[in-house]
Backbone as CSV, one residue per row, in Angstrom:
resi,resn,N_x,N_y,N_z,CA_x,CA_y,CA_z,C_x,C_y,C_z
1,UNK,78.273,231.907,127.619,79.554,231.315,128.012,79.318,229.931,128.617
2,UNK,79.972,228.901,127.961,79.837,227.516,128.286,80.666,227.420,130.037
3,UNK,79.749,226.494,130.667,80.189,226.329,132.073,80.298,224.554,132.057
4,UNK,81.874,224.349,132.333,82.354,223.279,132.682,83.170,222.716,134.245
5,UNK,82.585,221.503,134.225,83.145,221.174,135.462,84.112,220.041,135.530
6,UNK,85.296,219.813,135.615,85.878,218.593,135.198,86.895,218.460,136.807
7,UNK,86.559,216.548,137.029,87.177,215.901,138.086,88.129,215.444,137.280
8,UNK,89.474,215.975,138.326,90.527,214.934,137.888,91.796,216.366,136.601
9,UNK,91.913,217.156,137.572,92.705,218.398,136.461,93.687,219.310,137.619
10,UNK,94.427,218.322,137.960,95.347,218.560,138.952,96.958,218.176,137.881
11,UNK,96.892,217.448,137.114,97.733,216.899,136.096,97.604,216.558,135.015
12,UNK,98.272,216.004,134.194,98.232,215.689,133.365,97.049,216.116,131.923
13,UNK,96.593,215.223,131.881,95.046,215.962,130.337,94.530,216.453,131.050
14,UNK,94.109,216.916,131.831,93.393,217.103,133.129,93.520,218.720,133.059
15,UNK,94.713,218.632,133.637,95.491,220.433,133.900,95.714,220.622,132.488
16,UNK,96.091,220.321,130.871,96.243,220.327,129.775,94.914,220.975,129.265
17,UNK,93.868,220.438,129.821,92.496,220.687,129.373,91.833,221.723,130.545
18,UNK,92.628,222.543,131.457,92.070,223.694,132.195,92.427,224.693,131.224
19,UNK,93.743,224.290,130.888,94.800,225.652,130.309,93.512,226.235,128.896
20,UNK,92.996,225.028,128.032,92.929,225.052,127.246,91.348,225.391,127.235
21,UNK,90.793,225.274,127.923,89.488,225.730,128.274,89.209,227.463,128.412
22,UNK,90.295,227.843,129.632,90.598,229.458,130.040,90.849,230.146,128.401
23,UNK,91.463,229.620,127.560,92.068,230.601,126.377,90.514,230.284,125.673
24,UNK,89.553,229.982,125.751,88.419,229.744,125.378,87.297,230.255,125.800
25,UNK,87.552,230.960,127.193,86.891,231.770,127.480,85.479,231.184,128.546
26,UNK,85.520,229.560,128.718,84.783,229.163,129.839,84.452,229.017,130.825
27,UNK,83.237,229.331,131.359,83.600,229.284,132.644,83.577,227.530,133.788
28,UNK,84.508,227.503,134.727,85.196,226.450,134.980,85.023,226.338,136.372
29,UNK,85.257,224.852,136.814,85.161,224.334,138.042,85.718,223.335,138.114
30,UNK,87.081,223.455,138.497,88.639,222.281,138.754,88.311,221.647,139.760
31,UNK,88.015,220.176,139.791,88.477,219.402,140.823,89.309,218.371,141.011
32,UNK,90.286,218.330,142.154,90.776,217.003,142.566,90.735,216.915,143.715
33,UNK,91.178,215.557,144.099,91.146,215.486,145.792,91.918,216.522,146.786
34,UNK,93.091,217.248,145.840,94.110,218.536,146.659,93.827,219.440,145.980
35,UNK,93.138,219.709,144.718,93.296,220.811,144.135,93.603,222.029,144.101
36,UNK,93.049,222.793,145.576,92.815,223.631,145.925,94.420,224.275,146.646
37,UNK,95.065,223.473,146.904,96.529,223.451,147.037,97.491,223.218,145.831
38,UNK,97.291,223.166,144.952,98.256,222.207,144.326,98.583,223.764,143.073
39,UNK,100.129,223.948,143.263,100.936,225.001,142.893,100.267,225.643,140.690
40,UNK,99.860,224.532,140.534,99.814,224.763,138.818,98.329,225.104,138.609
41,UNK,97.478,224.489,139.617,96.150,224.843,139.481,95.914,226.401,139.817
42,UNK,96.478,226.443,141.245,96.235,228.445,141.727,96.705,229.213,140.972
43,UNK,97.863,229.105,140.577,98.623,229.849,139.262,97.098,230.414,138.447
44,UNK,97.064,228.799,137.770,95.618,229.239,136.624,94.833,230.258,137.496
45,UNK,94.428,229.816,139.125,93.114,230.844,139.224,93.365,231.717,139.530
46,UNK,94.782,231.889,140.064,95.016,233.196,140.692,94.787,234.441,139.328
47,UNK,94.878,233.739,137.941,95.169,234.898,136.851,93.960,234.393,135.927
48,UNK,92.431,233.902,136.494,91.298,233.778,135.935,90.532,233.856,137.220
49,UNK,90.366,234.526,138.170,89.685,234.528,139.268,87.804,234.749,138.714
50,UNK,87.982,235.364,137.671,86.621,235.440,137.238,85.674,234.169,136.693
51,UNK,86.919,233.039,135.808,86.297,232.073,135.489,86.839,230.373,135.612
52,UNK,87.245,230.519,137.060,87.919,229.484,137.316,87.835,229.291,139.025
53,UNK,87.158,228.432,139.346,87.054,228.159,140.481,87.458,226.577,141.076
54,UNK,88.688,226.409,142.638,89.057,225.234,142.461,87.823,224.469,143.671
55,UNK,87.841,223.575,143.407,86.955,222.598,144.242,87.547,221.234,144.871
56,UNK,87.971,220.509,145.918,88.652,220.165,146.190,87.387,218.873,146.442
57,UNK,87.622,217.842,145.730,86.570,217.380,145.795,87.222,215.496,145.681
58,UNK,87.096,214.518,146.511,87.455,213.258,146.366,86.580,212.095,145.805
59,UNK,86.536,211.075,144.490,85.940,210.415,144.336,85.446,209.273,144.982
60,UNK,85.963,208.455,146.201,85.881,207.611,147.098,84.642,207.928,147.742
61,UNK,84.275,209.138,148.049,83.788,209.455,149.121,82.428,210.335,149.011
62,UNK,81.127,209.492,148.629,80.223,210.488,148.461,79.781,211.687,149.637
63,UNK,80.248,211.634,150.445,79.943,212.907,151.153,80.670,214.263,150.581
64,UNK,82.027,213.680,149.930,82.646,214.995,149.386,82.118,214.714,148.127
65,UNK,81.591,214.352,147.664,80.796,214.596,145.970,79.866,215.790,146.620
66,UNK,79.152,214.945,147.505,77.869,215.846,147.749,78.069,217.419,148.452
67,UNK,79.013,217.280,148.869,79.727,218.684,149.570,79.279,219.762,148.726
68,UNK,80.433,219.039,147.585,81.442,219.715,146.573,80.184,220.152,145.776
69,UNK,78.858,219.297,145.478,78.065,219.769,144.462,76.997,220.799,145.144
70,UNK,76.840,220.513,146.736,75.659,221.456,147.222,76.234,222.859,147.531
71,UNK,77.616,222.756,147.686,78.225,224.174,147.528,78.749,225.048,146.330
72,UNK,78.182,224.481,145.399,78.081,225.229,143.947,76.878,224.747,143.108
73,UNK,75.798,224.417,143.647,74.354,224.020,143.482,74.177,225.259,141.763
74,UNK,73.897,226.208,142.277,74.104,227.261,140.990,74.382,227.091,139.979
75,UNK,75.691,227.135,139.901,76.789,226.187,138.780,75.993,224.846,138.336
76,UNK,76.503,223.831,139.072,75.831,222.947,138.422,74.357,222.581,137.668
77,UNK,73.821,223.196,138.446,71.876,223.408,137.770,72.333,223.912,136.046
78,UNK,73.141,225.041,135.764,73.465,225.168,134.305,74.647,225.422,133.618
79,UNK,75.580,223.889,134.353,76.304,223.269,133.634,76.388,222.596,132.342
80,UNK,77.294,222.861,131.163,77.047,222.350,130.092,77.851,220.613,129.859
81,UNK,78.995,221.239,130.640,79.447,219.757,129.883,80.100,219.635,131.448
82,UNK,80.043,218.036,132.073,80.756,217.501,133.132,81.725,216.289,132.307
83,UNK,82.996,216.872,133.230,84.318,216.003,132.432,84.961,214.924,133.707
84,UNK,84.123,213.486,134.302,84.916,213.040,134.681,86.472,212.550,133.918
85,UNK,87.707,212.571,134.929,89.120,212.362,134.356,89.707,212.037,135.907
86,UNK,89.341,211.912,136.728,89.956,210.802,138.207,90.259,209.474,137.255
87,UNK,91.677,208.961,138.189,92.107,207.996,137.200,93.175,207.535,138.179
88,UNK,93.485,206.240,138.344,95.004,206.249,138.600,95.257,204.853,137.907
89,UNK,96.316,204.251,138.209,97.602,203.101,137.245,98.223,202.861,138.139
90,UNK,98.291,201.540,137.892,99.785,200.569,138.690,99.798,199.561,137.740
91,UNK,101.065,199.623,137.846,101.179,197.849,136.757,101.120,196.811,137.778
92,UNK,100.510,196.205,136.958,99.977,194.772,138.026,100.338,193.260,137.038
93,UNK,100.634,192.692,137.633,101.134,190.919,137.023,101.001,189.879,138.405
94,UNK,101.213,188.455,137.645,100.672,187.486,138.387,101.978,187.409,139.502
95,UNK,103.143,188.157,139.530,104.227,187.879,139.803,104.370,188.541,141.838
96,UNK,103.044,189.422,141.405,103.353,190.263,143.088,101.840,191.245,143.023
97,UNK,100.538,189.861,143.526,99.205,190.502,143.110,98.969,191.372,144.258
98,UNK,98.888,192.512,144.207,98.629,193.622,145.088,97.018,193.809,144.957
99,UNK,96.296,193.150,146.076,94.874,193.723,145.892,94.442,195.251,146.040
100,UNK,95.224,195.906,147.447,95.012,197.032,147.243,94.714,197.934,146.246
101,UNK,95.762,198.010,145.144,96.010,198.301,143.880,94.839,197.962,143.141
102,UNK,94.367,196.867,142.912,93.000,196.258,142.147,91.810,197.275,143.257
103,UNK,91.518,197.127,144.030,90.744,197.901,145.137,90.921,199.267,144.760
104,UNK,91.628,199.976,144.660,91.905,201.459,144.356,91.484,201.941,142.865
105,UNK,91.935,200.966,141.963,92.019,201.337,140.433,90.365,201.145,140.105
106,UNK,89.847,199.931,140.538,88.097,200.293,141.064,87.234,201.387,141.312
107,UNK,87.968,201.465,142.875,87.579,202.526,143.503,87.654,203.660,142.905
108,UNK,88.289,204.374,142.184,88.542,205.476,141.343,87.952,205.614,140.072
109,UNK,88.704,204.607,139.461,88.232,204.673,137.885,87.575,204.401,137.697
110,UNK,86.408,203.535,138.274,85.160,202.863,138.047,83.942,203.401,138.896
111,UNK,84.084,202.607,139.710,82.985,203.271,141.164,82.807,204.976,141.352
112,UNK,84.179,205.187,141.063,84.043,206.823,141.305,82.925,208.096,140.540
113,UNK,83.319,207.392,139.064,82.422,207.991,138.188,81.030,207.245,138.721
114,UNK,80.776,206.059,139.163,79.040,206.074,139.313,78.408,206.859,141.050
115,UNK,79.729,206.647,141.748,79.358,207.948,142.629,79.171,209.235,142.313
116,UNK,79.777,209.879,141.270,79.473,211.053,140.688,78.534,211.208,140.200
117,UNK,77.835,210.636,139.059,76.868,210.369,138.472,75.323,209.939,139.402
118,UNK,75.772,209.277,140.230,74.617,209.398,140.963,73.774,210.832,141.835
119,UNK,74.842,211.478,142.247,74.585,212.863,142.357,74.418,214.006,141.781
120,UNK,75.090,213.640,140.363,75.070,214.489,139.323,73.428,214.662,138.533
121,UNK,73.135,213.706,138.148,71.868,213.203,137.456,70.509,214.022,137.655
122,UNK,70.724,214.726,138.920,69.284,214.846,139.264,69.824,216.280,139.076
123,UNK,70.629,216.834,138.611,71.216,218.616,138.667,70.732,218.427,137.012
124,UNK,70.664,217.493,136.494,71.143,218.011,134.657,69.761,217.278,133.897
125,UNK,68.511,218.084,134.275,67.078,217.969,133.865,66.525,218.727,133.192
126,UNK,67.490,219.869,132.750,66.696,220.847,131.745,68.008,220.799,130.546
127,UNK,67.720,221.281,129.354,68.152,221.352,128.006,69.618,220.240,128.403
128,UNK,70.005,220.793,126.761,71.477,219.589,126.448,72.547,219.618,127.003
129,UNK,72.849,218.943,128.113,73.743,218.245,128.614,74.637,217.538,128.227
130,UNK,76.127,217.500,128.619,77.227,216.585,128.021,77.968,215.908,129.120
131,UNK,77.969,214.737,129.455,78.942,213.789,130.772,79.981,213.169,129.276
132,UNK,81.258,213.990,129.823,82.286,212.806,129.140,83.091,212.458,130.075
133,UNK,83.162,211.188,130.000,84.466,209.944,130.751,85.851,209.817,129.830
134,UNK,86.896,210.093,130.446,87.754,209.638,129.963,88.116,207.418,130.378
135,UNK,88.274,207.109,129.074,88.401,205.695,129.633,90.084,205.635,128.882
136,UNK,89.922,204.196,128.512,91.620,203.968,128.050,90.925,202.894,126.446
137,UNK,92.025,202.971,125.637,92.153,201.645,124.744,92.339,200.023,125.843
138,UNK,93.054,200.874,126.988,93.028,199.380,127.256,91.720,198.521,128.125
139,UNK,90.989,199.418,127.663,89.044,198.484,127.822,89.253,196.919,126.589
140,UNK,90.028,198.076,125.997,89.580,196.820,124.671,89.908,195.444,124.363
141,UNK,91.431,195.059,125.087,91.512,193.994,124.922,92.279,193.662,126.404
142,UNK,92.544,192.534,126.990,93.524,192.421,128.471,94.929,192.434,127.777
143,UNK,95.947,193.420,128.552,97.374,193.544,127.987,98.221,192.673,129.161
144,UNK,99.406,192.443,129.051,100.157,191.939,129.892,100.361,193.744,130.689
145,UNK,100.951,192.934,131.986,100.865,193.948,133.160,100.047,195.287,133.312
146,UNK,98.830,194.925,133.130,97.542,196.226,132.856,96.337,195.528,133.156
147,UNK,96.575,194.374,133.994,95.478,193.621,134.072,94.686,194.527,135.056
148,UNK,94.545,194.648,136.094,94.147,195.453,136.724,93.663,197.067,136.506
149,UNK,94.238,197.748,135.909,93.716,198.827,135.316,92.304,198.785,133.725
150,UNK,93.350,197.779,133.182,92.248,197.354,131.720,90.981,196.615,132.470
151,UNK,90.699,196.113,133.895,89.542,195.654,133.801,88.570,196.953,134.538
152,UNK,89.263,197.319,135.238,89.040,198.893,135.622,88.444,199.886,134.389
153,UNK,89.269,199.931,133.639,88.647,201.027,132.223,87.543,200.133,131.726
154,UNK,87.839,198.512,131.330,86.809,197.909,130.936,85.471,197.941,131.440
155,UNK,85.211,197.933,132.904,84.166,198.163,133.564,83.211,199.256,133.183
156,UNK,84.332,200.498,133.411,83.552,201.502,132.987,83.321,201.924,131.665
157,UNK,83.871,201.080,130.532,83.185,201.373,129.104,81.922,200.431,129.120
158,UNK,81.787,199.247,129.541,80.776,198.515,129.689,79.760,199.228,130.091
159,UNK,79.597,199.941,131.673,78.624,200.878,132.256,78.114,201.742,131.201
160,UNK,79.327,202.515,130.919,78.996,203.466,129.993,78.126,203.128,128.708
161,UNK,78.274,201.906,127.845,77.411,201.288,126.912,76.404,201.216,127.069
162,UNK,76.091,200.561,128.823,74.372,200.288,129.476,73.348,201.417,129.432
163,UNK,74.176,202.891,130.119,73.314,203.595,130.160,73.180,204.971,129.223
164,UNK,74.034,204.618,128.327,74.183,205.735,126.766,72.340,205.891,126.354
165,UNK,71.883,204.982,126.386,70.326,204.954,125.888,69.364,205.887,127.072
166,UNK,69.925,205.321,127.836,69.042,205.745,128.835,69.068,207.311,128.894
167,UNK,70.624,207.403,129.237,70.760,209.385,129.031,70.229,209.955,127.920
168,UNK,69.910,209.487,126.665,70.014,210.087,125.695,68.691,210.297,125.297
169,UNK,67.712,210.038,126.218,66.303,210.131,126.501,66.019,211.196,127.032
170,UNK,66.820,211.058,128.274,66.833,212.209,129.071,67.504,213.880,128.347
171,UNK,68.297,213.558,127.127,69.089,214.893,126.322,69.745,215.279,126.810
172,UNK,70.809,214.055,127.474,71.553,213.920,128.332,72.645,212.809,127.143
173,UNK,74.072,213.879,126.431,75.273,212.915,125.897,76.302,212.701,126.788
174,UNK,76.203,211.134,126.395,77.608,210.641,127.559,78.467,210.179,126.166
175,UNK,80.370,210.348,126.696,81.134,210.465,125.670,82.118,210.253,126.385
176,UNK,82.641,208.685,125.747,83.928,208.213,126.658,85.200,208.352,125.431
177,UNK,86.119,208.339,126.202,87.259,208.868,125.043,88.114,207.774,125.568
178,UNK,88.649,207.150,124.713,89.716,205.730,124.969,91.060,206.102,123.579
179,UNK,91.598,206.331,124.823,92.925,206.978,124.412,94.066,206.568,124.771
180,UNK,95.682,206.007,123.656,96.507,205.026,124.064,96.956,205.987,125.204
181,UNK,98.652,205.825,125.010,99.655,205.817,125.563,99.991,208.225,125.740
182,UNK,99.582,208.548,127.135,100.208,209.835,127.459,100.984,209.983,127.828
183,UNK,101.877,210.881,128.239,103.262,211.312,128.688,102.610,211.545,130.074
184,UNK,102.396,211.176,131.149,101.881,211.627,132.519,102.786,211.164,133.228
185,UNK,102.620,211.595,134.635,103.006,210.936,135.959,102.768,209.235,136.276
186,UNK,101.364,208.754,135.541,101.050,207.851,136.058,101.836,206.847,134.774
187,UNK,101.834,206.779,133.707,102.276,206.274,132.883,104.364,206.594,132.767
188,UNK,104.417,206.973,133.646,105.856,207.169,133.984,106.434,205.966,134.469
189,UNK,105.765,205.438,134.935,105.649,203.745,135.536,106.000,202.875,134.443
190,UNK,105.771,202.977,133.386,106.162,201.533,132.736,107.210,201.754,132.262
191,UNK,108.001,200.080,132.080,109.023,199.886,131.956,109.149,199.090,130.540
192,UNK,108.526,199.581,129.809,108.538,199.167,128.368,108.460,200.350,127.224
193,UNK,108.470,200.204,126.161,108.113,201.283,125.039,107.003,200.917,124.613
194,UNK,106.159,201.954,124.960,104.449,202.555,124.393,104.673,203.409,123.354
195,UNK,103.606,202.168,122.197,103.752,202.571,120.845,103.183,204.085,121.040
196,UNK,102.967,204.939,119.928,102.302,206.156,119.525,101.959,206.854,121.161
197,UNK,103.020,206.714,121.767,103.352,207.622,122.957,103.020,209.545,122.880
198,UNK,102.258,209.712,123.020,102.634,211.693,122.591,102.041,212.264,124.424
199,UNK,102.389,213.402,124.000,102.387,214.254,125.219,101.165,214.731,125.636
200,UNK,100.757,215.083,126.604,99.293,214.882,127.276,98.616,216.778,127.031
201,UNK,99.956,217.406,126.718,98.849,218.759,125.641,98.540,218.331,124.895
202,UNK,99.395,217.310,123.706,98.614,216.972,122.114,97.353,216.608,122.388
203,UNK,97.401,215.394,123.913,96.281,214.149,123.901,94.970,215.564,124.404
204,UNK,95.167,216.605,125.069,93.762,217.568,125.505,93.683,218.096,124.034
205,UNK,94.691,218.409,123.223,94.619,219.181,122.182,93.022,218.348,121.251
206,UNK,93.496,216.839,121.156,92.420,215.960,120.148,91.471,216.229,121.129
207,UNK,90.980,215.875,122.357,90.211,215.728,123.050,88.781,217.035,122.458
208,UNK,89.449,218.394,123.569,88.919,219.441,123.186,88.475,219.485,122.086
209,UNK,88.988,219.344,120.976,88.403,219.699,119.415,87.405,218.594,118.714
210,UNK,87.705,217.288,119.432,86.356,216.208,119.307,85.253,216.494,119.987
211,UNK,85.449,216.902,121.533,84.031,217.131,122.206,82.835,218.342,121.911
212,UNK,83.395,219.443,120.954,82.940,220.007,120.452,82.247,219.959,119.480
213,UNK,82.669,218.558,118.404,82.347,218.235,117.394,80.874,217.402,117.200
214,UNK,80.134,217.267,116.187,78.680,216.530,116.464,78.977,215.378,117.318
215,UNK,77.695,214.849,117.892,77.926,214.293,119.305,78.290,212.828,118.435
216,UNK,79.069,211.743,118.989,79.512,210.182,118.713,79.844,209.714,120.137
217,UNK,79.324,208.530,120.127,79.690,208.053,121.830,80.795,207.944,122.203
218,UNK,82.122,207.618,120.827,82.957,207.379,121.875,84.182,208.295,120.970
219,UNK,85.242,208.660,121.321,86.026,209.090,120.727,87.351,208.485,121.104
220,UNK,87.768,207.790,119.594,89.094,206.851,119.960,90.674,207.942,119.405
221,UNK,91.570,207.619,120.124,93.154,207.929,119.396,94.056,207.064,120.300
222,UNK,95.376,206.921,119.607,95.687,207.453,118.239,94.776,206.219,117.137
223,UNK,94.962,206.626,115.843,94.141,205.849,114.977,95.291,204.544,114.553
224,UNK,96.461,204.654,114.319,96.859,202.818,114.489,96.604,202.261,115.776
225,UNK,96.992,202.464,117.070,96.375,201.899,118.039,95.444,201.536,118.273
226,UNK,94.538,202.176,118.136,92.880,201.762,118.191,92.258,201.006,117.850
227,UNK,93.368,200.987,116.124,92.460,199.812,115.328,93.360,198.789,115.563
228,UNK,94.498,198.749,115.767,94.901,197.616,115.913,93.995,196.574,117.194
229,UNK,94.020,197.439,118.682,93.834,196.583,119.886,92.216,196.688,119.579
230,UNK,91.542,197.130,118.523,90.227,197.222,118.097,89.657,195.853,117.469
231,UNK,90.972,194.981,116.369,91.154,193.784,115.342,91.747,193.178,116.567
232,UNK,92.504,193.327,117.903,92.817,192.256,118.274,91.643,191.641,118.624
233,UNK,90.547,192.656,119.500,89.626,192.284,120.091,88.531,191.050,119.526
234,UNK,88.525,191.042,117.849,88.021,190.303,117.175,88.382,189.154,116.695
235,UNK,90.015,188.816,117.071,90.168,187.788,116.153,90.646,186.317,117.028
236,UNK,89.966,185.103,117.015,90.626,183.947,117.696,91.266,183.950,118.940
237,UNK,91.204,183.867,120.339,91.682,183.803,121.452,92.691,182.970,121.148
238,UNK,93.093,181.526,120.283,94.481,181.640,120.023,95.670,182.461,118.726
239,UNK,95.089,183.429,118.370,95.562,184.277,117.607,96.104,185.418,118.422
240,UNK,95.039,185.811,119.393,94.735,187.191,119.943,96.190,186.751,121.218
241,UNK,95.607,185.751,121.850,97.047,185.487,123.045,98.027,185.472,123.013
242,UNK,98.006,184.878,121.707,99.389,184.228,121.326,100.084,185.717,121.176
243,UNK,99.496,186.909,120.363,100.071,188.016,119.980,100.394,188.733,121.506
244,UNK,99.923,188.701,122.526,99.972,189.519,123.597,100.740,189.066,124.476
245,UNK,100.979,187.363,124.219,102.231,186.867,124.914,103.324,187.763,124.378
246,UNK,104.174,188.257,123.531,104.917,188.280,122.874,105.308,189.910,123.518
247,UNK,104.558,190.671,123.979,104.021,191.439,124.596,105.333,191.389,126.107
248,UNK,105.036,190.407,126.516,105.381,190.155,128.163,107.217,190.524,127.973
249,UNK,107.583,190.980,128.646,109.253,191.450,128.950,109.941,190.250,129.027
């Protein structure tokens, strides 16, 4: 029985990808910063007490990484697959620059996973190992009002590029998934129409059934999105701007 541990499954793909794990028969280790409170998660454990355990665990803060991992030391030693998914969003523009916001979307989406990973690393030294990151499409190119988050995801697909070699020495796969537009809480925020928008069961639905699949570093959806902000990434900075002005409200 495969043993997974995934940060960041309090909502959205997150909680989409607990549900979908339990009918699979794995055994599991939920974390978020409340988890352990939070009404949709206990549900799940209260009616998988055998293979579902919550962990209340914050990315900011390596003392609660380290908590969270020396009090399930066990577990983790033969863990198969670790699913960072901590994440948050704010729309950000030149109009009302909130550093905080830039500071946080860092702090989380970026920094967080290499605080994890730094503690993680030294648990996952025997046979094949799997670290997947959830990142975004919007690594790929800078969007109007996503500046702040896209350099955030960008960061961490970059990281993730640096040390793909390195893990993979170790028999250790890292697997970032850059994925458009979900139906979440956090994406409830924008005030525009997001192309190929679908709902965040479909988005665990692709997820789950790729990470299973032979290993590829990265796993993209939806497939017009991808390739499109994939060709923006390539073509003329006055081609590419000009298209993303057009973009702005």
């Amino acid at each position: 029985m495969k043993k997974i541990w995934i940060i960041g499954a309090s909502s959205g793909i997150g909680l989409e990808l607990l549900k979908l794990w339990l009918k699979e028969d794995y055994l599991i280790i939920a974390s978020s910063t409340s988890i352990e409170s939070n009404p949709q998660a206990m549900e799940l454990q209260k009616n998988n007490t055998q293979r579902l355990k919550l962990v209340n665990l914050d990315v900011t803060c390596i003392d609660s990484i380290n908590n969270a991992f020396n009090e399930n030391i066990e577990f983790l030693n033969s863990i198969d697959i670790f699913f960072y998914n901590a994440g948050v969003y704010e729309i950000s523009n030149t109009n009302n620059i909130q550093i905080k916001d830039f500071e946080n979307m860092m702090n989380i989406n970026f920094l967080g996973f290499i605080r994890v990973l730094s503690s993680l690393l030294p648990h996952l030294k025997k046979d094949e190992k799997k670290i997947v990151v959830n990142g975004s499409l919007a690594s790929y190119f800078g969007l109007p009002n996503a500046g702040a988050y896209g350099a955030s995801k960008s960061a961490l697909l970059s990281y993730c590029q640096s040390i793909q070699p390195e893990l993979i020495k170790q028999n250790i796969q890292l697997q970032i998934i850059n994925h458009g537009f979900v139906k979440t809480r956090l994406t409830a925020k924008n005030q525009f129409d997001m192309p190929q928008v679908m709902d965040s069961k479909d988005a665990a639905i692709i997820i789950n059934k790729n990470i299973t699949k032979p290993y590829r570093f990265e796993i993209k959806f939806p497939f017009i999105l991808s390739n499109f902000l994939q060709f923006l990434s390539l073509l003329p900075y006055k081609i590419s701007l000009a298209i993303t002005k057009k973009m702005i409200n």
